[in-house]
N, C-alpha and C positions, 0 to 999 in steps of 0.2 A: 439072674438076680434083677430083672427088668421091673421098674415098679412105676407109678404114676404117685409125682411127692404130692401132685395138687390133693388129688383124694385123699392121701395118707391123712393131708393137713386138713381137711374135712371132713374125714370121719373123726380123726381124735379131735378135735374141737366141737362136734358134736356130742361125743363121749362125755367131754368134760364140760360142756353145757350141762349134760342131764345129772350129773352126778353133783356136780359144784352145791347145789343146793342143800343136799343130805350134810347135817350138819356132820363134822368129822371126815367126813368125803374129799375133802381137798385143800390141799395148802398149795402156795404158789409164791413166788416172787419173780420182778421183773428187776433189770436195771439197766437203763438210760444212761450211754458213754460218749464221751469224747475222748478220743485218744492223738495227743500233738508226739511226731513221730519222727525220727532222723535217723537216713542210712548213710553209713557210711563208708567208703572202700578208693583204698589209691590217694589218700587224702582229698577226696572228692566227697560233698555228704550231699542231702536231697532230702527234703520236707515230705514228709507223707501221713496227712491227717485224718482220722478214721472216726466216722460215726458207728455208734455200736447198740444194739438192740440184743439184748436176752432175757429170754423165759425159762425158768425153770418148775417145774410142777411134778405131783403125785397125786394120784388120783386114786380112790380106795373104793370100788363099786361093792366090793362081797368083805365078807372078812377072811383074811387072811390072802386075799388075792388083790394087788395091786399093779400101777404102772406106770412109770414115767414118763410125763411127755414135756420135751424142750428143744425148745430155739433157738437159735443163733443167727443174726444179722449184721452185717456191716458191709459199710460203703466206704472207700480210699478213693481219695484223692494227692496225685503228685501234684506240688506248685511248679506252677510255669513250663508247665509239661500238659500235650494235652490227651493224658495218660489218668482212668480211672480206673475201677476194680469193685468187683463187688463178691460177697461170700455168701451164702445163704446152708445154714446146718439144720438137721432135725434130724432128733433122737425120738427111738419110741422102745419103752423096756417093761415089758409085763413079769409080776417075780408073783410066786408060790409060796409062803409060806408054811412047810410040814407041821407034824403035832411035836415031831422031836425039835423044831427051832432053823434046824435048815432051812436055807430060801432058794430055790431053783429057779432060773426062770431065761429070758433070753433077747438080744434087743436088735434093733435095726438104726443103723446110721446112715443118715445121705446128705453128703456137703458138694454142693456144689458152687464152682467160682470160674465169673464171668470179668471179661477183660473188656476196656475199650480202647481204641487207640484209632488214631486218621489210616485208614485202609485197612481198617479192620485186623484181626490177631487170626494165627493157625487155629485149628479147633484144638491140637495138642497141648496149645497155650492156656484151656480153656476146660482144665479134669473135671471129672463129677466123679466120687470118690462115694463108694456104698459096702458097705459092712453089714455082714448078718451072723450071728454068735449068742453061740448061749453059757449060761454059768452057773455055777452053784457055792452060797456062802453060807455064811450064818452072820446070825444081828441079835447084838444084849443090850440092856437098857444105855451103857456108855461104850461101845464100840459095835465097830460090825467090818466084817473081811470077807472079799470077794476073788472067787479065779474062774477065768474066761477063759475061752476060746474062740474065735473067730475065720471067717474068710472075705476078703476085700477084695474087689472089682475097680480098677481106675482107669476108666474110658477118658480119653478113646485108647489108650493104650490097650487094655484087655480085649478090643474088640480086633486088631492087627495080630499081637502077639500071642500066642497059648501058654500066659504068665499066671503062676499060682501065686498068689500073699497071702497066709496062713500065718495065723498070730497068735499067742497067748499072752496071758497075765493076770497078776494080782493086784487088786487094790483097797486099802482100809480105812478106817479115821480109829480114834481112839480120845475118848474127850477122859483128860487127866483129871479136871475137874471141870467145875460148874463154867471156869470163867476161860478154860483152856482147851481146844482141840487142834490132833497134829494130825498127820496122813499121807497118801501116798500112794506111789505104784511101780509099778517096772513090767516093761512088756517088752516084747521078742516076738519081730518080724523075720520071717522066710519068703524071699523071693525067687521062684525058681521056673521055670519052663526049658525045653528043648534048644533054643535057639541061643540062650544068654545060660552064662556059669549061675550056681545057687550065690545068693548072697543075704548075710544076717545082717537086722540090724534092730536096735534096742535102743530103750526110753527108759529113764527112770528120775523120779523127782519125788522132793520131799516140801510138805507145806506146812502152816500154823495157823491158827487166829485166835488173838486173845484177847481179853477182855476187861479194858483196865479198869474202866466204872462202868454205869448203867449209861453213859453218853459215849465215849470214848472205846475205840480198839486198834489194837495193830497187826499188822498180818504180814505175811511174806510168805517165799518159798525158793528153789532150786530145781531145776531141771537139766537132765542134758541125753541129747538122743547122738548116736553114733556109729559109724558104721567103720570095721576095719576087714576089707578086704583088697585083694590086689593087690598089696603093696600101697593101697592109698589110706588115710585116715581121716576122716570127714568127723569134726563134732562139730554139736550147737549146744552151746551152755547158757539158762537163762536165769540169771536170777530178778529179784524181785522184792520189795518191800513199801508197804502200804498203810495207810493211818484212816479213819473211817469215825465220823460223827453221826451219832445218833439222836435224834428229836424228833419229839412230839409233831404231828405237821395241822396247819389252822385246819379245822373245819372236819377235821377224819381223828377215828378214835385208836389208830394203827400210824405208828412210827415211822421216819422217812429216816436213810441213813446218807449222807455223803461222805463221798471217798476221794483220796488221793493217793494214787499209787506211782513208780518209777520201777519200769521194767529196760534190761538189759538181757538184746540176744548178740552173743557171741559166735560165729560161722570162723573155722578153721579147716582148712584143708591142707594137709600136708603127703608128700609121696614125689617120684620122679621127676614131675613140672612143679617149676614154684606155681602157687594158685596165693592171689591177694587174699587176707580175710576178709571180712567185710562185716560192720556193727553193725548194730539199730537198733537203736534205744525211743522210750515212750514213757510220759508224763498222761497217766491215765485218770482222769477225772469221771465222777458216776451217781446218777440218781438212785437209790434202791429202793423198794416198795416191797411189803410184803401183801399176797392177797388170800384169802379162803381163811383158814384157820390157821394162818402163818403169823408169829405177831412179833417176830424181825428178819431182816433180811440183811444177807451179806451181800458182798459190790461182787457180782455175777460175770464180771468182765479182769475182773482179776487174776493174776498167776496160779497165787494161793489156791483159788475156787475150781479151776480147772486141772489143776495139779491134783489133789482133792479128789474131786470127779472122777478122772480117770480116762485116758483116749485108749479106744479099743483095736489099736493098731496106730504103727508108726508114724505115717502119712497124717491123721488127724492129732496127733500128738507134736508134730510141727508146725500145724496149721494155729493151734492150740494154745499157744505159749504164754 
C-alpha cells in the first residue's frame, strides 16, 4: 500500500481546481482551531495546546459520480517541555451513485504524525497509518447510511511484523428535521498475524447538531473505543459538547460560524497490574468558513463532526476524538 501523499495532494488539488469552477461542482469548508488542552494521570497534569487546520470538501466532476477530498492538520505543543508533535491526515473517497440509489464507491486514508523532542524519537514513536477500503450505501433527500470494509498498514510496525488490521463498519446521519441532525458509527478492528495472538477491538459513537435559530447551535457527541482481551480491558470514552455562532462576515456574502467546544477523553485500563488512568480534556475554539456552493459550515474540529464522519478503522478513530 506504498503511495507518495505529496502527489496524492497534487493531483486532487488540481482535480478540484478544474472542477471548483462548474457551478454545482463543489462545496467545501474549512475551520481554523485552537485547542487549550490538559493531561492528566498520578495527579500530575500537563498543558498541551494544539493548532488545528481542516478541509473538508466534495467534488462532483460527472453526474452521479463524485469524491471526497479532506485534510486534517495539527501542531502540539507541551509547555515547558521541549516536546512537540505534529499530525498531518488526508482522505480521498470517490462514490458511484447507481440508477436504483445505491452508492458504491471506496477511499484512501493516510495520517501520518511526527514527533520532536532533544535526541530525537524512535521511528516507532513516529506511525504513519494508511487505510485503503471500499463501501456501499445508500443516500435519501434526509438521511444516508454507509458500511465498509477496510485494510490498514501502521508502519513501521507492518514493515517488522506480518500483522493483518482488517476492519469493518457502519455509519449514518439522519436529519430529524430541518434544524436537527444525529449520527454515528461503530466499527470492528481485527489484529492478527503469526507471531502475536488475534485481538479485536471496536469504536462506536453517537453525535448531534442542532439548530436553535438562524445565529445560534449546539452540538455534542459520545464516543468510546475498547478492547477486551487477555484478561486486560482498555477503554477511552469521550464525550463532548459544543455551542457555535453564526454570522454574517464584513465584506463576503457567505457566513462565518464561531465555536466553542469542551471535549473529555477518559483512558482506563484495568486487568492483573493496576495501570493509572489518565484524562485529557480540551476547550476547543474554531473559525469556520464555508467555500464553493456551501453556504454554512459546521466547526470541522469537533467531536460531533468526526463522530459523524466516521474513522474507517480503530487507530484513526483514536487519533480522531
Amino acid at each position: 500500500m506504498k503511495s507518495n501523499v505529496f502527489a496524492a495532494v497534487a493531483i486532487s488539488g488540481m482535480i478540484a481546481s478544474g472542477v471548483a469552477s462548474a457551478e454545482g461542482a463543489f462545496d467545501a469548508s474549512a475551520t481554523l482551531g485552537y485547542n487549550f488542552g490538559e493531561a492528566e494521570a498520578l495527579g500530575v497534569s500537563q498543558d498541551i495546546n494544539t493548532v488545528t487546520l481542516q478541509f473538508d470538501s466534495t467534488i462532483r466532476p460527472y453526474e452521479n459520480f463524485e469524491f471526497d477530498f479532506n485534510l486534517d492538520m495539527r501542531n502540539a505543543d507541551v509547555d515547558n517541555l521541549p516536546l512537540s508533535g505534529s499530525l498531518v491526515g488526508l482522505e480521498i473517497a470517490p462514490r458511484y451513485t447507481l440508477a436504483n440509489g445505491a452508492v458504491i464507491g471506496g477511499f484512501y486514508e493516510l495520517t501520518k504524525i511526527r514527533l520532536s523532542a532533544p535526541g530525537g524519537v524512535p521511528s516507532v514513536a513516529e506511525p504513519q497509518i494508511e487505510t485503503l477500503g471500499v463501501s456501499l450505501g445508500v443516500g435519501r433527500e434526509n438521511w444516508d447510511i454507509e458500511g465498509f470494509v477496510s485494510r490498514t498498514e501502521l508502519d513501521p510496525v507492518t514493515l517488522f511484523l506480518p500483522v493483518k488490521i482488517r476492519s469493518m463498519g457502519i455509519k449514518g446521519t439522519y436529519d430529524i428535521h430541518k434544524r436537527m441532525t444525529i449520527g454515528g458509527h461503530a466499527v470492528r478492528s481485527e489484529v492478527s498475524g503469526p507471531v502475536i495472538p488475534d485481538l479485536q477491538a471496536l469504536s462506536i459513537g453517537a453525535a448531534f447538531f442542532y439548530d436553535v435559530n438562524d445565529s445560534f447551535s449546539v452540538y455534542g457527541g459520545l464516543s468510546q473505543q475498547w478492547v477486551n482481551e487477555f484478561g486486560i480491558d482498555i477503554e477511552l470514552t469521550t464525550p463532548s459538547i459544543g455551542v457555535a455562532y453564526t454570522t454574517p462576515f464584513a465584506g463576503s456574502s457567505k457566513p462565518v460560524t464561531f465555536s466553542l467546544e469542551y471535549a473529555q477523553a477518559n483512558l482506563n485500563v484495568s486487568g492483573p497490574i493496576a495501570i493509572p488512568s489518565v484524562d485529557f480534556q480540551e476547550i476547543r475554539v474554531g473559525l469556520s468558513i464555508p467555500l464553493g456552493t456551501k453556504t454554512s459550515a459546521r466547526p470541522l474540529n469537533s467531536s460531533a463532526h468526526k463522530i459523524m464522519s466516521g474513522s474507517q478503522d480503530i487507530f484513526s478513530s483514536i487519533i480522531n476524538f
